[in-house]
N, C-alpha and C positions, 0 to 999 in steps of 0.2 A: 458446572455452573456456567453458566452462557457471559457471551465476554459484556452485555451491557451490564449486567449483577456484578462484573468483576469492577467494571469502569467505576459505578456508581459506590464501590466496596472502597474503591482507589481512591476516590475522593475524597471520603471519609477519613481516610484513614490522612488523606494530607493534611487537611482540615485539623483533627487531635494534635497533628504532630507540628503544627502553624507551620507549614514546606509552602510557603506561599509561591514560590515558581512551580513547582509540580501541580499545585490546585489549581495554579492557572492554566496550565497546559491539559490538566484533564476539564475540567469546564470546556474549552475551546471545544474541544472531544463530543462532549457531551451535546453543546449546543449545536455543532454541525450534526448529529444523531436526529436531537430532537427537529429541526430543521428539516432534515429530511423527514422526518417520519411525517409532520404537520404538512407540507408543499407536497407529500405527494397520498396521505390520507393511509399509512401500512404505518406495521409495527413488526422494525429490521429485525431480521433473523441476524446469526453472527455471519455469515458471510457477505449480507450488505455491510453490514458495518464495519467488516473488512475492505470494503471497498471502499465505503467513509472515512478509512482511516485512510490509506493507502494517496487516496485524493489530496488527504492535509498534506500526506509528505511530500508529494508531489511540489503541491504552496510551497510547503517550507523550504523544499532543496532549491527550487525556484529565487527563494528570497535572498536564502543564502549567497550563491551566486551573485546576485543584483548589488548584495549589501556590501560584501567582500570588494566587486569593483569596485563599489562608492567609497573603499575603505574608511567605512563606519562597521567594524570589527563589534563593537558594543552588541550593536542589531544583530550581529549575524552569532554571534554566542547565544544571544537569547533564541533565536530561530534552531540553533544547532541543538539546545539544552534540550527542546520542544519536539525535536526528532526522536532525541532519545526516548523520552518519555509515549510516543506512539509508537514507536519499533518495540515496545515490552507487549506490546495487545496485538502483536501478528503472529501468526505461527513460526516456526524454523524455516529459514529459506533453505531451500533448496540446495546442493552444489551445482557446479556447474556439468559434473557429469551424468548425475540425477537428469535436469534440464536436458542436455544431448540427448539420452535414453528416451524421456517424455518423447519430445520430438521428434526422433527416427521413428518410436513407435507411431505417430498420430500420421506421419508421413507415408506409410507401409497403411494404415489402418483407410485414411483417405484416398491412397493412388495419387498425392501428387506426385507431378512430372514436371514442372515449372512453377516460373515466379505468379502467373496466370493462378495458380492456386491459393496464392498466399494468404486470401482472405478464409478460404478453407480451412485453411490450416490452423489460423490464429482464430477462428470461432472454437475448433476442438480442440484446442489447448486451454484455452483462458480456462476454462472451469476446474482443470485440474491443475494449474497452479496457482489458480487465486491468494493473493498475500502471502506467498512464498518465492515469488522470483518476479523481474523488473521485468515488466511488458515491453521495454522498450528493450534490451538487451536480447528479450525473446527475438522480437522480432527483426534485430542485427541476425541472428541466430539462421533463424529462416528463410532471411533472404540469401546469406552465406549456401546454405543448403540446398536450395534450391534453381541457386546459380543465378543471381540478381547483375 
């Protein structure tokens, strides 16, 4: 089942069961989906929509943060519920020793030898751990390794 069928499955199934914070949070889902598909004229495969997804929580961690220093706690439970609910449509991350491995390998596989490479590196990677590990973490990662 491809994960828009599930999203659209997920909906429904809030909707019977009246979860009005979960149908909200998958609407949001949905509409950023449809959004892209409309602004750029495609019909997302699951790993854009991986990307779409990954994007919101980007927002969401984002807001979190902001709200928590405003300490308005209220806002940032509602943004926190909303993680949850899009962290269920990505795959298993990764561990982090999974991650090391990807990366020695792609390191060995490209010849880098410096930080000079690093955008190398992070083009041959991204596609194999798409919505399974933080891009920015990676890229802690590789510059660690590559003597930043």
């Amino acid at each position: 089942m491809s994960l828009k069928v599930r999203i659209s499955d997920d909906m429904k199934n809030a909707m019977r069961a009246k979860d009005a914070a979960r149908l909200g949070a998958i609407r949001l889902l949905q509409a950023a989906i449809k959004q892209r598909e409309v602004d750029e004229r495609i019909e997302l495969d699951d790993t854009q929509v991986i990307e779409a997804i990954e994007k919101m929580l980007k927002q969401r961690r984002d807001s979190i943060s902001q709200y928590e220093a405003a300490n308005r706690d209220d806002l940032a439970d509602v943004e926190k519920y909303e993680v949850g609910v899009l962290q269920e449509y990505l795959p298993q991350a990764f561990t982090e020793d999974e991650v090391k491995a990807i990366l020695e390998q792609v390191i060995i596989d490209t010849a880098a030898s410096g930080i000079k490479d690093m955008s190398k590196v992070m083009a041959a990677v991204k596609p194999q751990v798409v919505g399974r590990a933080d891009m920015g973490k990676i890229s802690g990662l590789i510059k660690a390794r590559l003597g930043a």
